[in-house]
C-alpha positions in Angstrom: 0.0 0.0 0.0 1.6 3.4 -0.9 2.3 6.0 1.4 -0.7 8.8 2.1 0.3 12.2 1.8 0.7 13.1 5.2 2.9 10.2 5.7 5.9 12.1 6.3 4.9 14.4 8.9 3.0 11.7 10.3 6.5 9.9 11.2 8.2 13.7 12.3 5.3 13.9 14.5 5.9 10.2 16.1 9.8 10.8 16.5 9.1 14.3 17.9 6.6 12.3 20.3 9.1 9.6 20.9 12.1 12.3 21.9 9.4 13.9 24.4 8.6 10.8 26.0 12.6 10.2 26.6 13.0 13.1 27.9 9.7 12.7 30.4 11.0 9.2 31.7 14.4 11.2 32.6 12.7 13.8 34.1 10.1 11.8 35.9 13.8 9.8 37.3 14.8 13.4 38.4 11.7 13.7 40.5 11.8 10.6 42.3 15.3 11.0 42.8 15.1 14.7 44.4 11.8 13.4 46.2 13.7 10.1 48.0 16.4 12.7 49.1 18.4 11.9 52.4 15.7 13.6 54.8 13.6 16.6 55.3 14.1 19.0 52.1 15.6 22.2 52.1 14.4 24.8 50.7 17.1 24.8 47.4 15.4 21.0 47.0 12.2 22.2 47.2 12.6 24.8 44.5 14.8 22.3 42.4 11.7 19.9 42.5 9.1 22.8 41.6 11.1 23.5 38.9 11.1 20.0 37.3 7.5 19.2 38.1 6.6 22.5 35.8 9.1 20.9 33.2 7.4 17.9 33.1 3.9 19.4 33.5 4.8 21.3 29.9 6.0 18.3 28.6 2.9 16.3 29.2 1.2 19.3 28.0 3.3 19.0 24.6 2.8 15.5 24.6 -0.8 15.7 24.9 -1.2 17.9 22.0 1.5 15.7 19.5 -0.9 13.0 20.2 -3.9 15.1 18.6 -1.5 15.9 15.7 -0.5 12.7 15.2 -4.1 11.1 15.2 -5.4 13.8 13.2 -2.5 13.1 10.5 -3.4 9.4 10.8 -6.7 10.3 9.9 -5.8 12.5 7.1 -3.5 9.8 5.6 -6.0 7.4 5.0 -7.8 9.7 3.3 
């Protein structure tokens, strides 16, 4: 079967997804690691650990909307 015309895009979008979801598995690593810490945090922990929950919360965010691309460009290339 030959390739729609959004076929191309279609794969950037999926190894743009991919890369995101790397990088959301090391961040989400990150977390746990600054949230199992050696005791109470201080505050420099707490602030590292607000940092990189925004990071990932825009990340999911990103994420959420490559998924809409991606099954929009799925639909379009069966058309």
């Amino acid at each position: 079967m030959p390739a729609g015309p959004y076929h191309d895009a279609l794969q950037e979008l999926q190894e743009l997804e991919h890369a995101l979801s790397k990088e959301r598995t090391r961040l989400q690593a990150r977390i746990d690691f600054v949230r199992a810490g050696t005791g109470a945090p201080g505050i420099a922990e707490m602030d590292q650990l607000q940092r990189l929950q925004e990071k990932e919360q825009e990340l999911s965010q990103r994420r959420r909307a490559l998924h809409r691309q991606i099954d929009a460009a799925r639909a379009r290339n069966k058309s």
